[in-house]
N, C-alpha and C positions, 0 to 999 in steps of 0.2 A: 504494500500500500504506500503509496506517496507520500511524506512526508516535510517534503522543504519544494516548494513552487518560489520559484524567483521573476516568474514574470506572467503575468495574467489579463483578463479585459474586464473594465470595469461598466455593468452596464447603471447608469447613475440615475435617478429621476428625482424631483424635490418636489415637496408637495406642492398643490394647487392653491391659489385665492380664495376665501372665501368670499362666496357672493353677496351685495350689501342685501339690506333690506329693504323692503317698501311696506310702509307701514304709516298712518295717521293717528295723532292722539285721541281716544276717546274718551270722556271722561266725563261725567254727571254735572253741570252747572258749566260747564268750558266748553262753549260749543267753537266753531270753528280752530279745535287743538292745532293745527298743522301739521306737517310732516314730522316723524319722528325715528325714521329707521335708520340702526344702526350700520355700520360699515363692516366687511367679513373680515376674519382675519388673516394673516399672515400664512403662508404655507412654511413648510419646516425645508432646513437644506440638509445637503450631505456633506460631512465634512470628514476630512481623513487629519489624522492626531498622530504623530511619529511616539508611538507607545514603547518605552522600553520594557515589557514584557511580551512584546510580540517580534518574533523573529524569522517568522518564513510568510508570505500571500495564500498561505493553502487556506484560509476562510474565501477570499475571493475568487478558489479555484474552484471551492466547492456550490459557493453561491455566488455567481457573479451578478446575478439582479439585485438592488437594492434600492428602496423608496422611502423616503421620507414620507411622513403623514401631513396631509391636506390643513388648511386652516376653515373653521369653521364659520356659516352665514350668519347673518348679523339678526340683531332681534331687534325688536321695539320696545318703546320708549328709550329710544337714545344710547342702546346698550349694543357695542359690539363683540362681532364675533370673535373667540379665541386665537391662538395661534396655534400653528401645528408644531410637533415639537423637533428640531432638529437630530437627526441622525449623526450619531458618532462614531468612527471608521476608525479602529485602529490601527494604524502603519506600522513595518519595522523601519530604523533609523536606517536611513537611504537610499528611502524610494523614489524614482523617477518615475513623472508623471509625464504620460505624454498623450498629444489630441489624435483625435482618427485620424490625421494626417501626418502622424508620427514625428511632430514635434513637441520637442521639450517645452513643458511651460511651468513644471515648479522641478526643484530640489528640495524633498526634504529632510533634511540635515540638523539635528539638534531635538533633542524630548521637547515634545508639547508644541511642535512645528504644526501651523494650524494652515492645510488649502481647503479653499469651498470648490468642493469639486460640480455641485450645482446647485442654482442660487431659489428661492423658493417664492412662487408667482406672489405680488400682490394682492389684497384682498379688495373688493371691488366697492365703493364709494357708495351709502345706502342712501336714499333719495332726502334726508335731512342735508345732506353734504353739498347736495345738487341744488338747495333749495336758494332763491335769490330775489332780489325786488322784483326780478320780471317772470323770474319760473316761483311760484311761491308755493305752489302744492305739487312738486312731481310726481308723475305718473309711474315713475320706474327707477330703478336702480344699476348699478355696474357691475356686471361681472367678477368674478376674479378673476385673474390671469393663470394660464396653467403653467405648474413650475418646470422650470429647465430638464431637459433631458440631454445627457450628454455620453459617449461613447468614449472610455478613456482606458489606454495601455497603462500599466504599472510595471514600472521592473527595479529590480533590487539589486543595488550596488553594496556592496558590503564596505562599511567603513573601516577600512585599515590602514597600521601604519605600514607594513611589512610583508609582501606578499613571498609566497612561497610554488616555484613551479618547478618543472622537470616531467621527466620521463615516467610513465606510471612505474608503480613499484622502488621508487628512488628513494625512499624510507621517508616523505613530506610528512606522512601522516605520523610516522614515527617521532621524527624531530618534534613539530609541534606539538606529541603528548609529551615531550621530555621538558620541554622549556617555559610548559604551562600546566593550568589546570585541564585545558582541552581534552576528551575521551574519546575520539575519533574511532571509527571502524578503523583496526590494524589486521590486514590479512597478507599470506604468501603467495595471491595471487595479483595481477593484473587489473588495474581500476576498480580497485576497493573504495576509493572514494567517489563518490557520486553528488556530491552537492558539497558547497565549502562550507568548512569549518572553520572558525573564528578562537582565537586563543589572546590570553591576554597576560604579559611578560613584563616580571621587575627587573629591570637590570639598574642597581643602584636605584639613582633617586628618579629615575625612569621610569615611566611607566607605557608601555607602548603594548599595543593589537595589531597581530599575525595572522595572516590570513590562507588557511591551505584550500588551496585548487585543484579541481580534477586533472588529472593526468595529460601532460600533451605526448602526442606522438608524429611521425611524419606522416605531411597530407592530412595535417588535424583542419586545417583553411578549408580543404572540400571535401568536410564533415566527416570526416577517418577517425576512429572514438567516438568521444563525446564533443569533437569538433572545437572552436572555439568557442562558444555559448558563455561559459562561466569567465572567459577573462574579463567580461563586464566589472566582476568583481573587484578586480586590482588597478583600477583605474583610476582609485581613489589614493592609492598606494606613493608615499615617498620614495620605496628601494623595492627590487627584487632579489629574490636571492635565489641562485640555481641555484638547486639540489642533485647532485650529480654522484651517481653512484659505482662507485670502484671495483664494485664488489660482483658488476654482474656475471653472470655465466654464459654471454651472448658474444661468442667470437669477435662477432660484425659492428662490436662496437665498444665506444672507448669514451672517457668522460668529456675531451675536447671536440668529437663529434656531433655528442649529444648535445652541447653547447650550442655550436654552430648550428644545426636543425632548430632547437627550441628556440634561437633570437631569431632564425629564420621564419617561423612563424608569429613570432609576437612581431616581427618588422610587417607580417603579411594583416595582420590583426589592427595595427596601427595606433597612433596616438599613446606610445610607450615607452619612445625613443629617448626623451629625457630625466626616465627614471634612475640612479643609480643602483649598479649592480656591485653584487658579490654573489663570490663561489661558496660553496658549502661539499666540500670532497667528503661525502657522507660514505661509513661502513668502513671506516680504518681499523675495526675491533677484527676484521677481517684478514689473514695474511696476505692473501692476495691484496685484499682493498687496500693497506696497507703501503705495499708494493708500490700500486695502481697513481697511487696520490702522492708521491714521492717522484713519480716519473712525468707527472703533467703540472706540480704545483708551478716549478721554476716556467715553464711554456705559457702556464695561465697568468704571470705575473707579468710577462714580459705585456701581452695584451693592456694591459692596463687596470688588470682585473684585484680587489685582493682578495687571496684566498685563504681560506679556513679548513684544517682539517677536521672533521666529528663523526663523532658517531653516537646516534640514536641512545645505540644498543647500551654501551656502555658508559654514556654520556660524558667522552674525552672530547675536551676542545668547545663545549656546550657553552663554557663560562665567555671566552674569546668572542665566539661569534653573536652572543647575545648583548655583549657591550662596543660591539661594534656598530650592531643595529641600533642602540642608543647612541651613540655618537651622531649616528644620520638623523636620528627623530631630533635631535637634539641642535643642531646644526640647521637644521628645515625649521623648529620654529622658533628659533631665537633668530632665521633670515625673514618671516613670516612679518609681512605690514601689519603693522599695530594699528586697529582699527579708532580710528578718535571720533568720540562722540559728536557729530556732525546736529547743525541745529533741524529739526524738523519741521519743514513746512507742507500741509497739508494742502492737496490743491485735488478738493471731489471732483466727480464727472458730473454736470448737470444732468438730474433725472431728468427733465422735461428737453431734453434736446430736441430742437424745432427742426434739425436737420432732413432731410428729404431729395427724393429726388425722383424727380415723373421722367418713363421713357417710352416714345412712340414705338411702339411693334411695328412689323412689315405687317401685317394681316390689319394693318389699321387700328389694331386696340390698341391700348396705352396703360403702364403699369409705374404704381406708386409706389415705392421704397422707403424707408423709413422707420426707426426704431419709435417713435412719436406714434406717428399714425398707425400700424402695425397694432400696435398697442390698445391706440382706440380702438381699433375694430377687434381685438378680442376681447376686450369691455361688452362692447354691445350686447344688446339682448336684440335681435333680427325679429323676434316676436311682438314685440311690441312697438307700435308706430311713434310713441314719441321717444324711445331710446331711439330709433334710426334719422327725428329730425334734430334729435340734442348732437349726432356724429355727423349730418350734414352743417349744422350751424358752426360746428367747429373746424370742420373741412376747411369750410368758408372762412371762416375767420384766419387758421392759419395759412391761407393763401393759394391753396393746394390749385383751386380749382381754377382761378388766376391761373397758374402755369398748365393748367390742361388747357386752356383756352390758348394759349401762349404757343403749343406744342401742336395746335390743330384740331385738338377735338371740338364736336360738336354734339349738338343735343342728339341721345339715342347713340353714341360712342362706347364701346365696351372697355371698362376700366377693371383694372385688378389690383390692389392693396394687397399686399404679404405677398407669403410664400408658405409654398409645401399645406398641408393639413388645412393651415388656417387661414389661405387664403379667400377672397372676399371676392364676386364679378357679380355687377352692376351694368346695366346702361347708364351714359351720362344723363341726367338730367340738369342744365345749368342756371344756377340759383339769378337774382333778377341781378345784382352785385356782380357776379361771373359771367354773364351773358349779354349784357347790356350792349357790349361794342359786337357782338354780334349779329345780334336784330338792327342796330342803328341803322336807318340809309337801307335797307334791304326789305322793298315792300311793304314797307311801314311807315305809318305818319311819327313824324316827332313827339315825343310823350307816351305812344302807345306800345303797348306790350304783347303777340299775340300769346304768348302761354298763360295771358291770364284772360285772354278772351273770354273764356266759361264762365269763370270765375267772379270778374268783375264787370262782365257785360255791361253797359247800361241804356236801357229805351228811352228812347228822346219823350221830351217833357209833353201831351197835347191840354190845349186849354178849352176844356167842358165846360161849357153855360151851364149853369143851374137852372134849369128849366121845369116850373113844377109838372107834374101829372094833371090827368084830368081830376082824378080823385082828390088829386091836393087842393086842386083850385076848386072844388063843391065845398071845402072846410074852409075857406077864406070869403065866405059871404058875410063874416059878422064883422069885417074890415070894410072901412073906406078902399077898396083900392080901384086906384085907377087901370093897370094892367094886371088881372090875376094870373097871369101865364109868368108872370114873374114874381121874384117874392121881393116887392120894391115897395116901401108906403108909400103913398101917396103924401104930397107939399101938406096937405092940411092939417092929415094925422101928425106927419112930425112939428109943427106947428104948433099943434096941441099939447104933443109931448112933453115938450123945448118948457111953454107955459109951467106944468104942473108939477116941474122939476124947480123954478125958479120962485114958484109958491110953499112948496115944502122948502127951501132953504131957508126964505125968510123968517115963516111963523113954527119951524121947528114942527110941524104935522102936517103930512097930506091931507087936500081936500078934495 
């Protein structure tokens, strides 16, 4: 059964927005309460934590889906909804993160190293939020956003100071139990080690980690063994040190051979060339080996190499090579920039970026771009007609439709907003602000509009006599009038009138 996974896929999703609320106060003596629904909450993210108790990815071999939980919709009276609770991913210390296009986008290096591997949708604005001097009861509320889903490689670089390689069976695994607490699989066969092992070595006031590698051999570049795959590991590595074994019983070969092949492949593997090396003439407990490293030390020296005699077995020569590996640890970070605490100026991204960008298709549509509007249109609720005129009035306002007019479209133009899943297609319809200069001058009189033709129609004014009926004019026999076909008094009647108004002012009572 698998035990140590170094590199996996991480399938990431953060929770969703909670959706606001629409909701009115209703309340015994308070009549017209107004709006009062709350806003959803927060979706929860995923976040990976460089855990010093976790040492291999085999949890994200075994489960690679992982989702945060949703934030919750909002309620009434003014109460919103919760948040979802973020997800916590424990990493071992240095993992590489990298996007479905297999670029690097974090290192994490150090306990408690905190990436938001995806970020969790907003909760969607519940129609108290929406409310204003001119929308003052809305009908509807927003969305929440649905949270990030992202596809991410993880691969694990082993932090050390000290790598160890060589030929399988070169006793690495041996050495590193000798020089630590490390308990590595030790067997008399051929790639006994299979995944690296990590050891961690006092030498004096030193304190440095050793890192043993699976076995190179030739033609390990196209995939011969276990290939290069694990020199990922040592990448991280101040020195190398062959492990070169004196001792073997293979005619065809000798410790400065094995030399040459294994740089031959770390030169084919690359990005290693300015590690410093040392030898390690391991199995001198051996007469041959003995022999062996007596006859190639002065050859390896000449190189430029220095070299170490040891052995494993009998741990001769352990003390030398392990304060020499402090000399380099030692040497690397007393040359290491001294990091000085630099002042810190925060400079956020603006949420509300108005950025955008409209593009005319060959087939004549035209499509919108834009983290802004994008946004609005997964707000929307499409069901309800005054959420889609609260996303045209904002269209409009942020200019959008301006530049569709600018780009050629016209009324009844197919527009697209997003991408993928959440994409949005519409015909244009062009508000009276966006279309204006396009009706202008084009079979139109000045001032008029034909898209609201319907709408605002208006029938010319005609002027009706009041002409009574016959039956009106039988009820008008207990009048003076001179024409009953009209409802006019006659000079006498109002005559009389005129009188009886300026007899009641004087004496204060009609007579």
């Amino acid at each position: 059964m698998t035990t140590f996974v170094d590199r996996v896929t991480l399938y990431a999703t953060a929770g969703k927005g909670g959706d606001g609320c629409v909701s009115v106060k209703r309340e015994k003596f308070k009549p017209l309460g107004g709006p009062d629904g709350g806003n959803g909450g927060r979706g929860g993210d995923v976040v990976l934590v460089v855990d010093p108790s976790v040492t291999t990815l085999l949890d994200f071999h075994h489960s690679p889906h992982r989702k945060a939980t949703s934030g919750h919709q909002g309620y009434g009276d003014r109460k919103d909804g919760y948040q979802g609770d973020d997800l916590i991913l424990g990493v071992p210390n240095g993992t590489v993160v990298l996007d479905s296009n297999g670029e690097q986008i974090a290192d994490l290096i150090g306990n408690g190293t905190i990436f938001i591997a995806a970020q969790g949708g907003h909760g969607g604005l519940g129609n108290l939020a929406l409310a204003s001097s001119k929308r003052r009861a809305p009908g509807f509320a927003l969305l929440g956003e649905p949270g990030e889903e992202r596809t991410l490689s993880l691969e694990l670089k082993s932090v050390a100071d000290i790598a160890l390689v060589g030929y399988p069976s070169a006793g690495k695994s041996s050495l590193i139990a000798a020089i630590s607490a490390a308990r590595p699989k030790i067997a008399d066969y051929p790639f006994t080690t299979l995944v690296p092992n990590l050891g961690v070595v006092q030498a004096g006031e030193t304190r440095f980690t050793v890192a043993d590698v699976p076995g190179l051999i030739p033609g390990a570049s196209q995939g011969k063994g276990l290939g290069l795959e694990f020199l990922r590991h040592v990448e991280r590595c101040v020195a190398l040190v062959h492990v070169l074994d004196c001792g073997t019983l293979e005619t065809d070969r000798n410790p400065v051979h094995d030399l040459e092949i294994i740089e031959n492949e770390l030169a084919i593997y690359g990005g290693l060339e300015d590690r410093v090396r040392i030898i390690a003439l391991n199995k001198i407990d051996l007469p041959d080996g003995q022999a062996m490293a007596d006859m190639v030390a002065e050859e390896l020296r000449e190189k430029g190499y220095e070299v170490y005699p040891v052995s494993a077995a009998s741990r001769a020569g352990l003390q030398e090579l392990t304060y020499a590996m402090a000399r380099l640890i030692q040497k690397d970070r007393a040359a290491a920039v001294v990091e000085v605490r630099t002042r810190i100026v925060l400079r956020p991204v603006a949420v509300d970026d108005s950025g955008y960008a409209v593009k005319a298709n060959a087939d004549g549509s035209f499509t919108v771009r834009g983290k802004k509007v994008e946004r609005w249109v997964r707000q929307t609720n499409f069901k309800n007609a005054e959420a889609i005129g609260y996303l045209a009035d904002r269209l409009a306002q942020l200019g959008v439709e301006k530049d569709l007019f600018k780009k050629g479209a016209v009324a009844g133009s197919e527009v697209r907003i997003g991408d993928g899943a959440t994409e949005v297609v519409f015909d244009w319809e062009p508000t009276i602000e966006a279309g204006a200069e396009q009706l202008a001058g084009h079979l139109h009189r000045r001032g008029e509009d034909s898209r609201l033709e319907s709408t605002w129609a208006q029938s010319e004014r005609v002027e009706v006599e009041d002409v009574l009926s016959d039956d009106e004019v039988a009820k008008q026999w207990e009048y003076n009038i001179s024409d009953p076909h009209t409802p006019k008094l006659s000079p006498l009647i109002v005559d009389e009138a005129i009188e009886v108004v300026n007899e009641t002012s004087e004496d204060g009572d009609a007579k």
